[in-house]
N, C-alpha and C positions, 0 to 999 in steps of 0.2 A: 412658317419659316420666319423667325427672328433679323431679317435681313441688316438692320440699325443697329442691331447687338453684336451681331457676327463681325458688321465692315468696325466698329469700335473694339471688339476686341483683337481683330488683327489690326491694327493701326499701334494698338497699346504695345503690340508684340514690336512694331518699326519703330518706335517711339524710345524702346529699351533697348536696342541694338544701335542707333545713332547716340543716346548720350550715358550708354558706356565707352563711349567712344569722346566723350565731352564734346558732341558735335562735329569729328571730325572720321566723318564717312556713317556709315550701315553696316556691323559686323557681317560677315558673310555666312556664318551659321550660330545656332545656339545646340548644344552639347552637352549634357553632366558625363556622357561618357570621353570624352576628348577631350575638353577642358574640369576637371572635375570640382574645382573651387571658383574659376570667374564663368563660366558656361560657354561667355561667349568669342568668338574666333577675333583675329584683326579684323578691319576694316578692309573690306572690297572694292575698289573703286566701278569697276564693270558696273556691277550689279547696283549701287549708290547714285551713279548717273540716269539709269531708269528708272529708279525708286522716284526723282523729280517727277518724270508728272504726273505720277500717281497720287502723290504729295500737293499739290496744285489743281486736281483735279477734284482730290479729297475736300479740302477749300471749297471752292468754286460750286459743287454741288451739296455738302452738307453745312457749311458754313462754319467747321473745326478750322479753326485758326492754326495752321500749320508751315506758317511763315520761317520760325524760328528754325524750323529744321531744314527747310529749303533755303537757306541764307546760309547757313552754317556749313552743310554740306557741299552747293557750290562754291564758297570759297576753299574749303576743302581739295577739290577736286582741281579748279580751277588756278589755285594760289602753289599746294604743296605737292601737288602729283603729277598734275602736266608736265612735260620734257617741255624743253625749248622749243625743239620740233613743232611741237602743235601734239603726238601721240600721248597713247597711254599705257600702261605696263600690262604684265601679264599678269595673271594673278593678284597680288597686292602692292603697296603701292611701294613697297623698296625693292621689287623686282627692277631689273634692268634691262631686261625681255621685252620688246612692246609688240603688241598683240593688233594686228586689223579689227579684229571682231569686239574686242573691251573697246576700243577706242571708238567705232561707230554706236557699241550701245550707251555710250556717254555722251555721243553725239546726239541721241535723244534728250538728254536731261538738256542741254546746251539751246535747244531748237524751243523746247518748252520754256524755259525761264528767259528765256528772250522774248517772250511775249509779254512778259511785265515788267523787264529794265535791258537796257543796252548794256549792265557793268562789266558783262564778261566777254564783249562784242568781238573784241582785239583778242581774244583764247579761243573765240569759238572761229574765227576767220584760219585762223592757223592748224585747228583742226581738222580744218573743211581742204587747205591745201596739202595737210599730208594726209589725209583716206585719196584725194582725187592722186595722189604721185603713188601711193602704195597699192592703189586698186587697180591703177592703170599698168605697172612694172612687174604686178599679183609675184614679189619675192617671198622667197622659201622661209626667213629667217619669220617672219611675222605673225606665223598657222598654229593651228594648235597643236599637228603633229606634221614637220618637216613639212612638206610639199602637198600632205594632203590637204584639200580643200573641201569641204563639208556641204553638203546641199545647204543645210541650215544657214548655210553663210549666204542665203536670201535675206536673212536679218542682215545683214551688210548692204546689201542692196539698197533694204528700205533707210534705213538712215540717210546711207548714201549719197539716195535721191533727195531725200525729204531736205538736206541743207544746200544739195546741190541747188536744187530749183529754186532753192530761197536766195542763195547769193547768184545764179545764171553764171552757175561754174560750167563751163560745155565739158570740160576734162572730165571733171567727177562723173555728171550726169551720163556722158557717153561709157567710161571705165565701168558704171554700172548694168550702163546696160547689157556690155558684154558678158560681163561675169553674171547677167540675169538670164540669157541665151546659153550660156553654157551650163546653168544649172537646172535650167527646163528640159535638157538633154538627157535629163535622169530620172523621170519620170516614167515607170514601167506602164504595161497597160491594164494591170488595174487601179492606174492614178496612185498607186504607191511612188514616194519619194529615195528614188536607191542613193547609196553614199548618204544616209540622213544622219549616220550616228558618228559618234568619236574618233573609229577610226574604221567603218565599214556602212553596210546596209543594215548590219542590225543598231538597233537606234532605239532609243529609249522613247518613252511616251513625249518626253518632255523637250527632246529636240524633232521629232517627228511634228508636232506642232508648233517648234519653232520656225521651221519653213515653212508650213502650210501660211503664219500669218505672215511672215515675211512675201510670200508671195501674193499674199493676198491686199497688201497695203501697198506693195509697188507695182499693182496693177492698176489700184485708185489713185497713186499718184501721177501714172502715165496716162490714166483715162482709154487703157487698154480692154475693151471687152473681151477680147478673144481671150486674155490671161484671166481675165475675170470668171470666164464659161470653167476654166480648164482648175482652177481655186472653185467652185462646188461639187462639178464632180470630185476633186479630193475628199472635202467634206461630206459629200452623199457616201463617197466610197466606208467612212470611215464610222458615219453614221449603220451604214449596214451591216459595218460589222460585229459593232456594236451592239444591235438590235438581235442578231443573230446569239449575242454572249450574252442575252439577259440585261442588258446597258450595264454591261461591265465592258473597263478597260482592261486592256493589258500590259503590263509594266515597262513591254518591250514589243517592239514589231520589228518583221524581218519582210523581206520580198515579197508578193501578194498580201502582205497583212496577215501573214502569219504572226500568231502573235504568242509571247511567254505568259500564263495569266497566274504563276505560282505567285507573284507578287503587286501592286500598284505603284504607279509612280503619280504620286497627287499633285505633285507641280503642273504635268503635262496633264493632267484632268480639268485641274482649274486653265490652265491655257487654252485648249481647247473648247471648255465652255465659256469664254470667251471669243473664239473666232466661232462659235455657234449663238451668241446673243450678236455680233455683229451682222450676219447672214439674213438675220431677221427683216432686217432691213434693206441689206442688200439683195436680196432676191424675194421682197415683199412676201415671207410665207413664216405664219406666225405659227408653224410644227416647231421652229427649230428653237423658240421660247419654251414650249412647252417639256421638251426634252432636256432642254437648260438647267429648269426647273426642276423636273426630275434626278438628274446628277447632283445637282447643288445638295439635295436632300440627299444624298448619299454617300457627302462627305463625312469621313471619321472626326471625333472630335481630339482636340489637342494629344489627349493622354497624360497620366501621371510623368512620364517622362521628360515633359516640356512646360516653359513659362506658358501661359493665357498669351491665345491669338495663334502660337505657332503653328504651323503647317508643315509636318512629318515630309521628309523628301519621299520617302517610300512607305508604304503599309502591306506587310507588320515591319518596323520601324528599322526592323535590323535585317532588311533585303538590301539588295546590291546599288541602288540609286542614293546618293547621299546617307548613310548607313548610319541608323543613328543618329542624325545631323537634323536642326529644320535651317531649311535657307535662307535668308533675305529673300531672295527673288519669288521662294514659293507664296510666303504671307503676300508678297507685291501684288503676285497674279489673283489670288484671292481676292485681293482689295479689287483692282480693277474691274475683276468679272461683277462681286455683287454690287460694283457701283453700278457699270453697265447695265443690271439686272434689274436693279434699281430703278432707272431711269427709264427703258423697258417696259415696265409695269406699272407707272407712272408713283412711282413707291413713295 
């Protein structure tokens, strides 16, 4: 497994999506059928704010200089996007919608580059007090659809927490916790996550493991074992299913892990093998390397359809998950996993 060729060639793929954009964000897909002369979409803010510390991480452990585009894009973000408020929009950035859930995953990018300058200190304090006023009031106008509220929206949690406990906001910190208690409420019993997808239980691969790491990172920020216990069971559950399919996924899952396997959703493959190279260590049992391993090798390569490094939302490319499209976020999670995988393996 080429692991140095793979994380360079998705990095090349973010690299083209930021400065068709002259620096200002992460296009949110690439496309010759959508856009059939530039490929690629507007700029995403959501998905641009988590791209940072993958961007910083990428640095940090291979030594690619990837400053430029982390400078670029928070001020981006920071300067032309942000509301007064402290939020962030829906969708892109001349929406006038703003969104709980973009706004907290921007609060990742915010948490991370504050680890190497204070410049955006005064944008990211003001972020921090409208998620703790919107998570605590949980209004209708903010969701993805009306009033429903998304298990996934455990990814809201983890942010949540993650700037709460950095600035000892109690507001935030407790407004999460609730919204962490009322999404453990949906947990069926075979550790299936119900309400996990857009606007039901059936759920795509890719937010079905949105909550699983959401739950799973706001259990290590609480230093909750019991949440901890109740995040591997997910994972075993989801491992056995898996093992049951030939370690095939399925594109979609419904109520006991029923799952649709006419197509893949490889966003939520690589997320997943991600919260399975994490596990490794959290639950000292070096099977779930091994299996990591195994999926990695199972990923499709780009295709004729797409620039070098993309990561297809679905396979075969014209199934129902990003149709067509590869995402920002999918290439992101790719990076992430074979970094983690990487380091892992002591690579």
């Amino acid at each position: 497994m080429t692991v140095n060729n793979n994380i360079e060639k998705h990095y090349s793929f973010i690299k083209k999506s930021i400065d068709i954009n002259s620096g200002k964000g992460s296009s949110a897909y690439y496309s010759r059928v959508r856009h059939p002369f530039k490929a690629w979409s507007k700029p995403y803010p959501e998905t641009t704010g988590y791209l940072i510390p993958t961007l910083i991480q990428l640095e940090k452990q291979m030594g690619i200089n990837t400053n430029k585009y982390v400078e670029s894009c928070m001020h981006w973000l920071a300067k032309e996007v942000q509301h007064a408020d402290g939020a962030f929009p829906s969708l892109y950035a001349d929406n006038t919608r703003l969104s709980l859930f973009n706004s907290a995953q921007i609060a990742l990018g915010f948490h991370a580059y504050a680890k190497k300058s204070d410049q955006y200190k005064a944008e990211e304090l003001k972020l921090t007090e409208w998620l703790a006023e919107h998570i605590r009031k949980g209004g209708k106008g903010i969701h993805y659809k009306g009033d429903f509220v998304p298990t996934y929206y455990s990814r809201v949690v983890w942010p949540g927490l993650l700037i709460g406990l950095k600035h000892e906001h109690e507001v935030l910190i407790e407004g999460c916790k609730k919204l962490l208690r009322t999404l453990l409420q949906r947990i069926d019993k075979t550790y299936f996550p119900l309400k996990a997808g857009f606007q039901g239980d059936i759920a795509y691969t890719h937010t079905v493991a949105y909550t699983v790491r959401g739950f799973v990172e706001s259990a290590l920020l609480l230093g909750d074992n019991s949440l901890l216990d109740l995040c591997k069971q997910q994972i075993d559950a989801q491992i056995q299913v898996l093992q049951f399919n030939n370690l095939n996924f399925a594109g979609r899952y419904g109520p006991k892990w029923k799952g649709d396997y006419s197509f893949r959703c490889l966003t939520g493959e690589w997320q997943w093998i991600i919260i399975f190279l994490k596990a490794v260590n959290l639950f000292n049992d070096k099977s779930y390397l091994n299996l990591s391993r195994q999926l990695i090798e199972k990923m499709p390569a780009s295709g004729f359809l797409y620039t070098e490094g993309a990561v297809p939302g679905s396979w075969p490319p014209w199934a129902s998950y990003m149709r067509m499209k590869a995402p920002n976020w999918a290439a992101k999670f790719a990076l992430d996993a074979l970094l983690l995988y990487k380091k892992e393996t002591n690579g």
